[in-house]
GUMIZA-360739 format. One record per residue: x, y, z of N, C-alpha, C in turn; residue in one letter. Coordinates in steps of 0.1 Angstrom, whole numbers, plus 2048, in hexadecimal, padded with zeros to 3 digits. Example, Ala and Ser with C-alpha at 12.3 -4.5 7.8 and 13.67 -1.06 7.14 Angstrom:
! residues 2
884:7C7:84E:87B:7D3:84E:884:7DF:84E:a
880:7EA:847:889:7F5:847:881:800:84F:s
This chain:
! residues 392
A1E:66C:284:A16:662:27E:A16:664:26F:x
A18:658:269:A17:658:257:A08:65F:255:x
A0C:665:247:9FE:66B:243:9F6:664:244:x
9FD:652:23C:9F4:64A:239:9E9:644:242:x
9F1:643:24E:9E7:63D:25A:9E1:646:260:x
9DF:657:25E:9D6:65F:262:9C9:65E:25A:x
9D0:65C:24B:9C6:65E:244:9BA:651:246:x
9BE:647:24F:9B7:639:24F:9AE:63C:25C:x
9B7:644:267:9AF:641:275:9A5:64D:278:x
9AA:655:26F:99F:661:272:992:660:26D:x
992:65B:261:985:654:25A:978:648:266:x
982:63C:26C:97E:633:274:97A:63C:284:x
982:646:288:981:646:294:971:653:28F:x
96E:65A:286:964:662:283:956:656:281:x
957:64E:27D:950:643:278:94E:63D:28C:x
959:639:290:955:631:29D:94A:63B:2A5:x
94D:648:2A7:94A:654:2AF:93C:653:2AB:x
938:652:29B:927:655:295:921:648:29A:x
927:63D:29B:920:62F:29E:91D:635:2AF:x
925:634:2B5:926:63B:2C4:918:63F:2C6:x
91C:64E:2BE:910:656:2C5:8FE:64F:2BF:x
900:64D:2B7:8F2:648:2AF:8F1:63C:2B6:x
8F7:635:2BF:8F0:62A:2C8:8EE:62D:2D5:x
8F4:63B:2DA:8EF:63F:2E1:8E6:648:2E5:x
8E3:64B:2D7:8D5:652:2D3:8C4:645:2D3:x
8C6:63E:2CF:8C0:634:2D0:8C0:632:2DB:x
8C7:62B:2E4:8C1:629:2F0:8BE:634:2F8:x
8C0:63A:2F7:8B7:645:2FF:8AB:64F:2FB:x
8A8:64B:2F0:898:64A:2EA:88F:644:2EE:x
882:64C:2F1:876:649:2FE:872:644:2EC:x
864:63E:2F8:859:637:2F0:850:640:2ED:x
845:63D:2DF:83F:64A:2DE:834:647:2EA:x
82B:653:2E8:823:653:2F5:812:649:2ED:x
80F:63D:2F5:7FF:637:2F0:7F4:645:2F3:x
7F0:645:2E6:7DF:64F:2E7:7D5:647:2E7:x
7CC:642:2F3:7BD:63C:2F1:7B7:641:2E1:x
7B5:63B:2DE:7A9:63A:2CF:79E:644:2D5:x
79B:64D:2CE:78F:658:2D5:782:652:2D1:x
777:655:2DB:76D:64C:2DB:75F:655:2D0:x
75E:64F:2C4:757:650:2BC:744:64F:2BA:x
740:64A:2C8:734:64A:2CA:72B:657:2CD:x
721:658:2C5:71B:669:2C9:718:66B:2D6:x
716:676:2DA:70C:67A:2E8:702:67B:2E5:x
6FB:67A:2EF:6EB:67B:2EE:6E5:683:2FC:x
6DD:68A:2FD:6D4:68C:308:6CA:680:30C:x
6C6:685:317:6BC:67B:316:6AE:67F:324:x
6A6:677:325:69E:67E:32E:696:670:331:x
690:66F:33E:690:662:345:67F:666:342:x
677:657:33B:668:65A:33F:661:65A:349:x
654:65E:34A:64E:663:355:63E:663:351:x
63C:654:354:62B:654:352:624:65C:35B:x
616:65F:354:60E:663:35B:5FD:662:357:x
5F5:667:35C:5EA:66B:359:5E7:66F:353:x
5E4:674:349:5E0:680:340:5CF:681:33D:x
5CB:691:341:5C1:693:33C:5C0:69A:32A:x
5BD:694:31E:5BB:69C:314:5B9:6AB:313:x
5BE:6B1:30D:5B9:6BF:30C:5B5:6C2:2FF:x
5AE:6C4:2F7:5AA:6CA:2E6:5A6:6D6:2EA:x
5B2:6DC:2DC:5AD:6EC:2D8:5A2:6EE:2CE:x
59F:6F7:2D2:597:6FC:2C9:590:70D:2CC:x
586:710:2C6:584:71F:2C3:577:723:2BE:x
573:72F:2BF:569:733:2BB:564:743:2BD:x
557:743:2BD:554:753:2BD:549:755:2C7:x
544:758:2D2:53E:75B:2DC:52E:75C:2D8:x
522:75C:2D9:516:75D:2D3:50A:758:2DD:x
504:762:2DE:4F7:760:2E8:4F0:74F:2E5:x
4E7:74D:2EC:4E3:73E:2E9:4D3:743:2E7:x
4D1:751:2E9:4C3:74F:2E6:4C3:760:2E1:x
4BE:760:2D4:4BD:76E:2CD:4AE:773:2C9:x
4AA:77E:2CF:49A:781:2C7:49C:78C:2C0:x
490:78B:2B5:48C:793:2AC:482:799:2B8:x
482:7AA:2B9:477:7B1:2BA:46B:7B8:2B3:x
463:7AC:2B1:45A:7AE:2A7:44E:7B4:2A6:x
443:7C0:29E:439:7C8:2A6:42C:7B7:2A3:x
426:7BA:2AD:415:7B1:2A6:40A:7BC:2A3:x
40B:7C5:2A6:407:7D2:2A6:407:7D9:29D:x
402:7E8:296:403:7F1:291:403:7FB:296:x
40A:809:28E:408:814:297:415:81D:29B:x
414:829:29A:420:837:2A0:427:82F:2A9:x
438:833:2AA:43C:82B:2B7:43B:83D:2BD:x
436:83C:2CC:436:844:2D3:440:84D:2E0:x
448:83D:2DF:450:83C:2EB:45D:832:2E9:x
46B:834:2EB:470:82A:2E9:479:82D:2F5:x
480:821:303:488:822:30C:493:824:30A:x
498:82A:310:4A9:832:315:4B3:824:30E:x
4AA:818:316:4B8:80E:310:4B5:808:304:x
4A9:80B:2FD:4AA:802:2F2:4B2:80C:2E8:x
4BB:807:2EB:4C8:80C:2E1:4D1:801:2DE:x
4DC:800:2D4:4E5:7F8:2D2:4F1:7F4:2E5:x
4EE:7EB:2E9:4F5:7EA:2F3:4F3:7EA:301:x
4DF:7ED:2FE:4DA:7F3:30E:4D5:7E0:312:x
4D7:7E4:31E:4D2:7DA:326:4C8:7D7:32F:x
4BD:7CB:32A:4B0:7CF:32D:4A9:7C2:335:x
4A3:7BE:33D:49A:7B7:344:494:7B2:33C:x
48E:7A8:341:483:79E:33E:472:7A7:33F:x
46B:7A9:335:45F:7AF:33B:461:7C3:339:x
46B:7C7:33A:470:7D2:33D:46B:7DA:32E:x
466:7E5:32F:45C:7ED:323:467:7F5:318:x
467:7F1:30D:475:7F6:304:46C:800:2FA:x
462:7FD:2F5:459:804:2EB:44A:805:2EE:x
444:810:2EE:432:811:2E7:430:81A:2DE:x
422:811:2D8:421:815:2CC:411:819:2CD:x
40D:827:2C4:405:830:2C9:3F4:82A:2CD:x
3EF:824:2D8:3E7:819:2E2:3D4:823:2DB:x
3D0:82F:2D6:3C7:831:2D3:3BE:825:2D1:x
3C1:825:2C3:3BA:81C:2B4:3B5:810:2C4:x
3C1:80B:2C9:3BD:7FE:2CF:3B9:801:2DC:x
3B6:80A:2E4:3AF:80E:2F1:39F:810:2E9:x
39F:813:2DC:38F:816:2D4:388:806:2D3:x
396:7FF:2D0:38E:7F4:2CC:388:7E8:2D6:x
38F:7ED:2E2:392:7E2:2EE:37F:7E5:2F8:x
37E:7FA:2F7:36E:7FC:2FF:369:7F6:2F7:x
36A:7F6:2E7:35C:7EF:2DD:35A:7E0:2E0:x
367:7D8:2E4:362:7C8:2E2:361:7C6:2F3:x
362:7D4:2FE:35A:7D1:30C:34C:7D2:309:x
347:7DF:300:33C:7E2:2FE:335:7D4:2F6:x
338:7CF:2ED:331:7C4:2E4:32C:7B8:2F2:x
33B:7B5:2F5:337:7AC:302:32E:7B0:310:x
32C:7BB:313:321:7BC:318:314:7BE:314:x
313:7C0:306:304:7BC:2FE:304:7AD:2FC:x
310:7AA:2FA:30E:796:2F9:307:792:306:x
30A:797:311:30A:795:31E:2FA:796:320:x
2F8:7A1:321:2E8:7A7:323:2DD:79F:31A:x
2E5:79F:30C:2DB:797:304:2D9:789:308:x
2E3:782:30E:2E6:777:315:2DD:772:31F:x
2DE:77D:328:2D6:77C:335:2C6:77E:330:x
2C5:786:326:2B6:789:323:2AC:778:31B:x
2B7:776:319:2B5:767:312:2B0:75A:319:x
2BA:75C:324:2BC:753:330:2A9:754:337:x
2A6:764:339:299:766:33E:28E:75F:336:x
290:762:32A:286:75D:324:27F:751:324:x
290:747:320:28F:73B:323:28B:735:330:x
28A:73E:33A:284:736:347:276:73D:347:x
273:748:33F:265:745:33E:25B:741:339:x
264:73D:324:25F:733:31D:25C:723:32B:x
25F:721:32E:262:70F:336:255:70F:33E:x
256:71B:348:24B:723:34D:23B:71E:34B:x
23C:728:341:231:726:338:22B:71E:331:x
235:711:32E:236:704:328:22D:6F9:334:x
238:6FF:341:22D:6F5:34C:221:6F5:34D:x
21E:701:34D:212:706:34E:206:700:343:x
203:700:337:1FD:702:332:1FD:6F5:328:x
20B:6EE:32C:20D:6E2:320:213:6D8:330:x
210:6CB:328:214:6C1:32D:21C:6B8:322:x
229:6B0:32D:22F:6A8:323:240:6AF:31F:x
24C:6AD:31D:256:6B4:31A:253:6C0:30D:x
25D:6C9:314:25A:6D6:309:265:6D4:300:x
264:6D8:2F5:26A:6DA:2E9:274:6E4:2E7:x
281:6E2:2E4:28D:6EC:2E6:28A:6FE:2DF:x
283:6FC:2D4:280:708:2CF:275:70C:2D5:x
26D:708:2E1:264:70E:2E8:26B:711:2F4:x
277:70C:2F6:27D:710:306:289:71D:303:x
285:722:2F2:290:726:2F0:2A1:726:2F4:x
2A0:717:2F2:2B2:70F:2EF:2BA:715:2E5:x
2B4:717:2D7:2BE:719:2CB:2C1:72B:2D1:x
2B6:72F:2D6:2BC:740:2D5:2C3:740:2DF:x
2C1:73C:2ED:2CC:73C:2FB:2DF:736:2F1:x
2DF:72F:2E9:2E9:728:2E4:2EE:733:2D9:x
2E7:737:2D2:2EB:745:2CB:2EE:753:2D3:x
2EA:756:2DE:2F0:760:2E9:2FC:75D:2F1:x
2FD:74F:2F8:309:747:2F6:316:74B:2ED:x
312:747:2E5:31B:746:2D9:328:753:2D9:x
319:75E:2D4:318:76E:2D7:325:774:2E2:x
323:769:2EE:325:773:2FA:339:76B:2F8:x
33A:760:2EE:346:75C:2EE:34E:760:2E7:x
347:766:2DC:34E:76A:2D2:34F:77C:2D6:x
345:782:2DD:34E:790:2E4:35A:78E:2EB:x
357:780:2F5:361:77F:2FE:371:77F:2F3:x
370:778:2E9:37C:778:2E1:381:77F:2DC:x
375:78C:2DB:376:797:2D1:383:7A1:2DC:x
37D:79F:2E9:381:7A9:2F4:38B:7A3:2F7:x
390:798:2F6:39E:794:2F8:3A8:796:2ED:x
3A6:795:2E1:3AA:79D:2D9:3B0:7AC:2D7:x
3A8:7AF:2DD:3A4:7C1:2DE:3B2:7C3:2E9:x
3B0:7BB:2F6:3B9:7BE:301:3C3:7B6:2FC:x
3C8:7AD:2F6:3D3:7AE:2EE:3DE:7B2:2E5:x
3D2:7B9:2DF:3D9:7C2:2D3:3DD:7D0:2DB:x
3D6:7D3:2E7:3D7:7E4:2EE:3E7:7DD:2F2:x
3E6:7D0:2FB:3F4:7D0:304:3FE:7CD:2FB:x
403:7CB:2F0:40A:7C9:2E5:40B:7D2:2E1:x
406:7E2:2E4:40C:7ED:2E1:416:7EF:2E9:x
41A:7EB:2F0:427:7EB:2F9:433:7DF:2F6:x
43F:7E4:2F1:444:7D7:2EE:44C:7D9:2FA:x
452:7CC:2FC:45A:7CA:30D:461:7BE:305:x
46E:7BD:30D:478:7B5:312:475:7AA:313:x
473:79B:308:470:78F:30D:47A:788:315:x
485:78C:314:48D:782:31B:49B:790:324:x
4A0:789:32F:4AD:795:32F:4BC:78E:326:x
4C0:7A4:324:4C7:7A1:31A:4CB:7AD:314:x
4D3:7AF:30A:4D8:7B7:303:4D3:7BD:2F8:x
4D3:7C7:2F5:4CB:7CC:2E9:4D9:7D0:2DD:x
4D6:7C4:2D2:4E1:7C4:2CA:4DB:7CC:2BE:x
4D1:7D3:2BB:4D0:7DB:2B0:4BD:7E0:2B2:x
4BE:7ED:2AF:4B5:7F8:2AF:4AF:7FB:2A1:x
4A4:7F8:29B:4A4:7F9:28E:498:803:28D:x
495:80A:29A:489:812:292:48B:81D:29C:x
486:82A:298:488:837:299:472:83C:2A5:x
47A:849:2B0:46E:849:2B1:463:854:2A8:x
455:84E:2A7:44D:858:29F:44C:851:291:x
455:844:292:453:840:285:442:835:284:x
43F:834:276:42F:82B:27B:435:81F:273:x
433:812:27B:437:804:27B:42A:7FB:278:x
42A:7F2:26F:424:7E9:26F:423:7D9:272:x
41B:7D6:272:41B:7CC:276:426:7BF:270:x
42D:7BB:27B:43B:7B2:275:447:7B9:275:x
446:7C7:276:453:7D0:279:45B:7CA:27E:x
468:7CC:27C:474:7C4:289:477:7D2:291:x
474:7D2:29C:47B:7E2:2A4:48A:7DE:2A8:x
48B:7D1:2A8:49B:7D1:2AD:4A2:7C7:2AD:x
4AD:7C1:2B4:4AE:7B1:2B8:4B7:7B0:2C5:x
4B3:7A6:2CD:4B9:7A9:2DA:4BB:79A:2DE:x
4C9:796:2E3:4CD:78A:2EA:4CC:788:2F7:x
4CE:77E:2FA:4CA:77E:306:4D9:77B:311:x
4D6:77F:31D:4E5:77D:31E:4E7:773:32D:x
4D9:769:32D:4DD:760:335:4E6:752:333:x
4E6:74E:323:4F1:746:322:4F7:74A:312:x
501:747:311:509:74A:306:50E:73D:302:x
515:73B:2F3:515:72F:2EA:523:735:2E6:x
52A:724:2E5:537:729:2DD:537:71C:2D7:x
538:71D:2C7:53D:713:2C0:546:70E:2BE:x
549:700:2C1:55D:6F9:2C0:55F:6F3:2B6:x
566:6F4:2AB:564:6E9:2A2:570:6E0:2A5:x
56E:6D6:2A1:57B:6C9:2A4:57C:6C3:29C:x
587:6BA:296:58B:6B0:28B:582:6A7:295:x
579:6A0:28C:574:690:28C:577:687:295:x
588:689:291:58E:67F:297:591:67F:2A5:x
58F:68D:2B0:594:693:2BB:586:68F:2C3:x
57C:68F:2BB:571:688:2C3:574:679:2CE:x
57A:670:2C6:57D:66A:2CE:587:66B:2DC:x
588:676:2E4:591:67B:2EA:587:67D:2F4:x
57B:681:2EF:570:689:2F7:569:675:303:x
564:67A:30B:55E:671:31B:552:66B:310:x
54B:674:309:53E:66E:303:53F:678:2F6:x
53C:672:2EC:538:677:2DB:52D:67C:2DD:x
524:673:2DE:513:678:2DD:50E:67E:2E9:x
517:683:2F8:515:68E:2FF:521:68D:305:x
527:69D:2FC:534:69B:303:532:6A7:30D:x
52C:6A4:314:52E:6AD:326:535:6AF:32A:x
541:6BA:327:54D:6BA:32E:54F:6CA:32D:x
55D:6CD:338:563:6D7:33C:566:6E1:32F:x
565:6ED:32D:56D:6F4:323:576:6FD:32B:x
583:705:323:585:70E:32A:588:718:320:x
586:724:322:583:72D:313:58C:738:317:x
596:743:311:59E:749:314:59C:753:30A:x
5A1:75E:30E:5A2:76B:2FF:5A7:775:309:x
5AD:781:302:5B4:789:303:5A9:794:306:x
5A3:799:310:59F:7A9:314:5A2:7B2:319:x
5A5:7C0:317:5A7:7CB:31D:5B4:7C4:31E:x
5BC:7BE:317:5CD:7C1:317:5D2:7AF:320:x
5C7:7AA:327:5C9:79F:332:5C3:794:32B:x
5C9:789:330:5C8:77B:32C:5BB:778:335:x
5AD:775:331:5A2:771:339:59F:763:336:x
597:75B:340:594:74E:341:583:74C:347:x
57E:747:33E:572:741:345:56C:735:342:x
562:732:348:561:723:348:556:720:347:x
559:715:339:546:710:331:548:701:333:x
53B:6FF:32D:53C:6EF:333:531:6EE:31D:x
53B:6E3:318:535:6D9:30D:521:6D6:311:x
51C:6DA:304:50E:6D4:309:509:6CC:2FF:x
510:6CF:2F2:50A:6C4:2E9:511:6C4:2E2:x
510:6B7:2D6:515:6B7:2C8:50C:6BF:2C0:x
513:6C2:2B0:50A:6C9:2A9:507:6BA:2A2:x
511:6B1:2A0:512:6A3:29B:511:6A5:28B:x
513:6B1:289:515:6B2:277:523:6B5:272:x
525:6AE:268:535:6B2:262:530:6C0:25B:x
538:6C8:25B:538:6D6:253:53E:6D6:242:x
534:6D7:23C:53C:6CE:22F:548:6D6:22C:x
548:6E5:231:54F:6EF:22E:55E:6EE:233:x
562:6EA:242:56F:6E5:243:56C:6DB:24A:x
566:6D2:24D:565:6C5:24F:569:6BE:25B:x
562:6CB:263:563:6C8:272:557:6C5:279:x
556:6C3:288:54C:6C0:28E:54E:6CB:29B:x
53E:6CF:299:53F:6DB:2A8:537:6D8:2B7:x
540:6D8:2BD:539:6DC:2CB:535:6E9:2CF:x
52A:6E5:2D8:524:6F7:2D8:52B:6F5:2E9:x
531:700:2F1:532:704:2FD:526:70A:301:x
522:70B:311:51A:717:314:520:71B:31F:x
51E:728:323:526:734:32B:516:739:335:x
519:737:33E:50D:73B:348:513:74B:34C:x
506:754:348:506:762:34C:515:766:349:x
517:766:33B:523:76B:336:521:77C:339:x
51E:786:337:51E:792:33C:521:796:34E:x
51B:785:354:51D:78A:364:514:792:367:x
506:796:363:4FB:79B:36A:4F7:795:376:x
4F9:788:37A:4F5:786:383:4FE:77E:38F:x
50E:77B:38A:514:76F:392:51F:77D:393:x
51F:787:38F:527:78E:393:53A:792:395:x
53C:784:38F:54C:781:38F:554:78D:38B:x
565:787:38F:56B:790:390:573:792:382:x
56F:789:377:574:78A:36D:568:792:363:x
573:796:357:56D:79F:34F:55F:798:348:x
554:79D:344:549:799:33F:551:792:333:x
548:788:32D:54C:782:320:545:784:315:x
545:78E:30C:53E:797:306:538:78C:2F9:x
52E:78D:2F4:527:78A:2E7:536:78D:2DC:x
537:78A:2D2:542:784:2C9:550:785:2CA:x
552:783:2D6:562:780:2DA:565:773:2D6:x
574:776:2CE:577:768:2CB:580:766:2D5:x
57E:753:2D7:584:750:2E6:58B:748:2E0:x
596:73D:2E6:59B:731:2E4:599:72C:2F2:x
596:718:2ED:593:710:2F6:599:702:2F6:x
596:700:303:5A0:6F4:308:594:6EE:30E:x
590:6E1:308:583:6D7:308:590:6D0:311:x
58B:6C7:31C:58C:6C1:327:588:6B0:31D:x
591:6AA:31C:58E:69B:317:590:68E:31F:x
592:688:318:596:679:320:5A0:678:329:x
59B:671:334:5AE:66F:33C:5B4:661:335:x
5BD:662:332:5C6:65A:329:5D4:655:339:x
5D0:648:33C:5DD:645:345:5EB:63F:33F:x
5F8:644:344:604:639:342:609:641:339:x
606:651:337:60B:656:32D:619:65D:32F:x
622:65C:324:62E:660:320:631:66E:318:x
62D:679:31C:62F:687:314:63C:688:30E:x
63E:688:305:64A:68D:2FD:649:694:2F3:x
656:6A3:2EF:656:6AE:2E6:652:6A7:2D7:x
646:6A8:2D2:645:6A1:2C3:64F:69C:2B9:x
65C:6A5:2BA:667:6A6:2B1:66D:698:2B6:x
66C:693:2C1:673:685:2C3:66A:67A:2C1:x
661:679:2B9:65D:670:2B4:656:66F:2A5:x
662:667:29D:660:66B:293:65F:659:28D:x
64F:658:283:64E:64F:27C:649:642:28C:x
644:649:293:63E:641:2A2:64A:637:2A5:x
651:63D:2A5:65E:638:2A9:665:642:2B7:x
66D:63F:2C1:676:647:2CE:67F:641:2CF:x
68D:647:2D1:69C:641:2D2:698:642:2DD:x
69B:633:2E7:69E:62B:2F5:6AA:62D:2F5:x
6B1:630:2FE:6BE:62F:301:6C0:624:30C:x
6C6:61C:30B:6CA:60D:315:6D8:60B:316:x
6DE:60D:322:6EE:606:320:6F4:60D:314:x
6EF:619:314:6FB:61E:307:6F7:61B:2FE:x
6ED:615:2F7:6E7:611:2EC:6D8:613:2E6:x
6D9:61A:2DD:6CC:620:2D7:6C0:610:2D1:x
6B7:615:2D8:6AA:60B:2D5:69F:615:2CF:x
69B:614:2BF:695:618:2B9:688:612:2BA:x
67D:615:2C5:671:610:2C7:666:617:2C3:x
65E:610:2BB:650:614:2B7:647:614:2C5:x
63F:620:2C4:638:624:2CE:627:626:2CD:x
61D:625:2D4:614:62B:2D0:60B:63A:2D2:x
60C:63D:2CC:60C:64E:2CB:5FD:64E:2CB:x
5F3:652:2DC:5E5:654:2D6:5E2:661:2D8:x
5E9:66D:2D5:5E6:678:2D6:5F4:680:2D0:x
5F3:68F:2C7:5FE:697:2C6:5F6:6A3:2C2:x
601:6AE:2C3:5FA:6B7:2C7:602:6C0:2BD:x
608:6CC:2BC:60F:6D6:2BA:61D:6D2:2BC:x
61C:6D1:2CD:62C:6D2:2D1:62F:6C4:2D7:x
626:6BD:2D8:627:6B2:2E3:622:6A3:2D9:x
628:69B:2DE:621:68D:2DA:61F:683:2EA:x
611:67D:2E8:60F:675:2F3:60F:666:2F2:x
617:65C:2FD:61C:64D:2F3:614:64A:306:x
60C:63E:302:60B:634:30A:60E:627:308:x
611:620:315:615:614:316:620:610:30D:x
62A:615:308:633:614:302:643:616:309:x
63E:61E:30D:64E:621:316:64C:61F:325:x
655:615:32F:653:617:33A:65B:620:33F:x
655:622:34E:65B:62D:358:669:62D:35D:x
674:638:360:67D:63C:35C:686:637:34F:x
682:632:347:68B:62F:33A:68F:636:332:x
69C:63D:32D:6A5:644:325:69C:647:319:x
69B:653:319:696:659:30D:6A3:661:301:x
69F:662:2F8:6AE:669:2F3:6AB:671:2EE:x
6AA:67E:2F2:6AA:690:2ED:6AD:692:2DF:x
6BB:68F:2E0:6C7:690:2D1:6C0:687:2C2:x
6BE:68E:2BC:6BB:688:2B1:6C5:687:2A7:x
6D0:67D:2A4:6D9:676:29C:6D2:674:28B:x
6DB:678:287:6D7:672:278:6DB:662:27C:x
6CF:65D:271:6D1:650:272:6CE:647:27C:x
6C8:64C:284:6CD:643:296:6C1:635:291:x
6C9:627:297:6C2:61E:295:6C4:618:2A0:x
6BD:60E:2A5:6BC:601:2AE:6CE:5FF:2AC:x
6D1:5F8:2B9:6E2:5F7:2BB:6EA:601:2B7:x
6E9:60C:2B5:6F1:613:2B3:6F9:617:2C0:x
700:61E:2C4:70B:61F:2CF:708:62B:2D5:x
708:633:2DE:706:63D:2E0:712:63F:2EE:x
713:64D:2F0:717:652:301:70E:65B:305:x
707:655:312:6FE:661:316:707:672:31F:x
6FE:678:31A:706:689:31E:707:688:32D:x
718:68A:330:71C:68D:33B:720:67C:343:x
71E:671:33F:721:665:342:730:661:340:x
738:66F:332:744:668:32E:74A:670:33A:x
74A:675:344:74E:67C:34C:74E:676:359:x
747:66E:358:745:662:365:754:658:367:x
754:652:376:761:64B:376:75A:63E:36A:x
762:633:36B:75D:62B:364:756:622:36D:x
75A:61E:37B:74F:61A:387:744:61F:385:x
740:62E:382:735:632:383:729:62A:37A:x
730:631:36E:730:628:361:72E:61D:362:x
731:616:363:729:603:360:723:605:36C:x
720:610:376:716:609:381:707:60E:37A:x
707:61C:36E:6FF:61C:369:6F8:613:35B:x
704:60B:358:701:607:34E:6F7:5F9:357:x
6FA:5F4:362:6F5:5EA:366:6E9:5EC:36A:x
6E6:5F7:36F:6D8:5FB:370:6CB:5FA:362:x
């Protein structure tokens, strides 16, 4: 073969060979593979409502305190001579039951003298009485006509009188001041402080002690103003308390009942207090199985309020600006709600949300009315499932 015509066909036949294979490269090139568009809508939680009943509950707090506190005061003078085993810080004492005497001489002296006066009032009394029925007597006798009061001796019978009243008061005095050497127990109760020593001499108005009483006990609640309205009645709110505190290492519980308003704002923090009372808080007489509830224990309380119907409890944090993300068909509904109670952890919405309707957990920046959502665990559903929930 001429050079010439190699040098032509080898060129064409290298050229035909690259056309060749590069068309049959081409046709046997797949298509690229379609990727779905990835679905851009957030997740959300969500949790289905659940009306109900609700009874209110308000906290509040305070410090434990008898409802009825005495001063032990002398009316007396005089040595104390005697003081009982329990009148001490902490003893516990009866009604009537003898805590102090104080030395009874002076007033056992004074008590024979105003018996002794009253039986010369007495005698002189009687000797009066005779007269006067003999003056009258004598008057029959000898005079005719009504007798004349200073001849029936009237004014002196009325001055022996007088006499025999004013011993009698003298002697009641006397036996008052003797039995007031004994000081006793006016009420039962606790003896919260001892202020006098025996052998010491007391006068009259001394305080020997002070002692509470321990048939009811007082706890003060204070409340915002505004929580009042929560309560069955303002101007008698008669209701349930429940008071809690920590004793001997255990959570205790007992149970007072609301008895009044104080009805004053405290200018100081600008609350309003309920008093509780606690029947036989020591358990001297009901004997329960829970710990006594001692004089200034601080308790915390749970006041029993209004029942509020149709209510929606939800964590506070999902309701922001009285606003709740509705979830519907995938789609966020930004509803104002009305909120008539919140608390710490909780907000309470009536009549705003009906029963089972999509609540949404997930808090989105931004989330508004129409916005798009996927609820959690729904993109996992067939799509049958899926539109049978969305139709619901």
């Amino acid at each position: 073969m001429p050079i010439l015509l190699r040098r032509i066909l080898i060129p064409l036949i290298i050229i035909a060979v690259s056309v060749g294979l590069a068309m049959l490269l081409v046709s046997s090139k797949k298509e690229p593979e379609k990727k779905p568009e990835p679905d851009t809508r957030p997740i959300v939680d969500i949790i289905s409502a659940n009306p109900s009943n609700l009874s209110v509950q308000l906290a509040s707090y305070g410090v434990v305190s008898p409802k009825y506190k005495t001063q032990l005061v002398t009316e007396v003078q005089g040595r104390l001579l005697e003081l009982a085993d329990v009148f001490v810080a902490g003893g516990m004492v009866k009604k009537g039951q003898v805590l102090a005497r104080i030395e009874p001489a002076d007033y056992q002296a004074d008590l024979s003298q105003a018996q002794a006066s009253l039986a010369q009032a007495q005698a002189n009394l009687d000797e009066e009485i005779a007269l006067g029925e003999v003056a009258k007597k004598e008057w029959q006798d000898f005079q005719s006509g009504p007798a004349p009061e200073l001849g029936l001796r009237v004014p002196q019978l009325k001055k022996e009188q007088a006499n025999v009243k004013y011993a009698q008061a003298t002697l009641a005095r006397a036996q008052r001041n003797l039995d007031r050497t004994v000081i006793r127990a006016p009420i039962d109760g606790i003896i919260k402080s001892r202020m006098v020593d025996l052998g010491q001499y007391i006068t009259m108005g001394t305080t020997l002690g002070e002692l509470y009483g321990t048939s009811i006990a007082e706890v003060r609640l204070p409340l915002n103003n505004n929580e009042l309205a929560y309560l069955e009645s303002i101007e008698n709110p008669n209701t349930e308390v429940e008071l809690t505190a920590q004793l001997a290492g255990k959570d205790m519980t007992w149970q007072a009942n609301i008895v009044r308003s104080e009805g004053i704002i405290d200018d100081t923090n600008r609350m309003v207090y309920l008093v509780a009372e606690i029947n036989d808080p020591y358990q001297l007489v009901t004997k329960k199985s829970v710990l006594p509830l001692k004089y200034g224990t601080f308790v915390n309380a749970s006041i029993h309020g209004r029942e509020f119907e149709n209510i929606v409890k939800l964590p506070r944090h999902l309701v922001k600006n009285n606003q709740v993300a509705i979830v519907k068909n995938n789609v966020i509904e930004m509803r104002t709600v009305n909120v008539v109670r919140s608390d710490q952890k909780h907000a309470y919405i009536q009549q705003s949300i009906q029963p089972n309707e999509q609540i949404s957990i997930t808090l989105l920046n931004n989330m508004s009315t129409g916005q798009e959502v996927i609820v959690a665990g729904e993109q996992t559903k067939p799509k049958t499932a899926i539109a049978n929930a969305g139709a619901q």
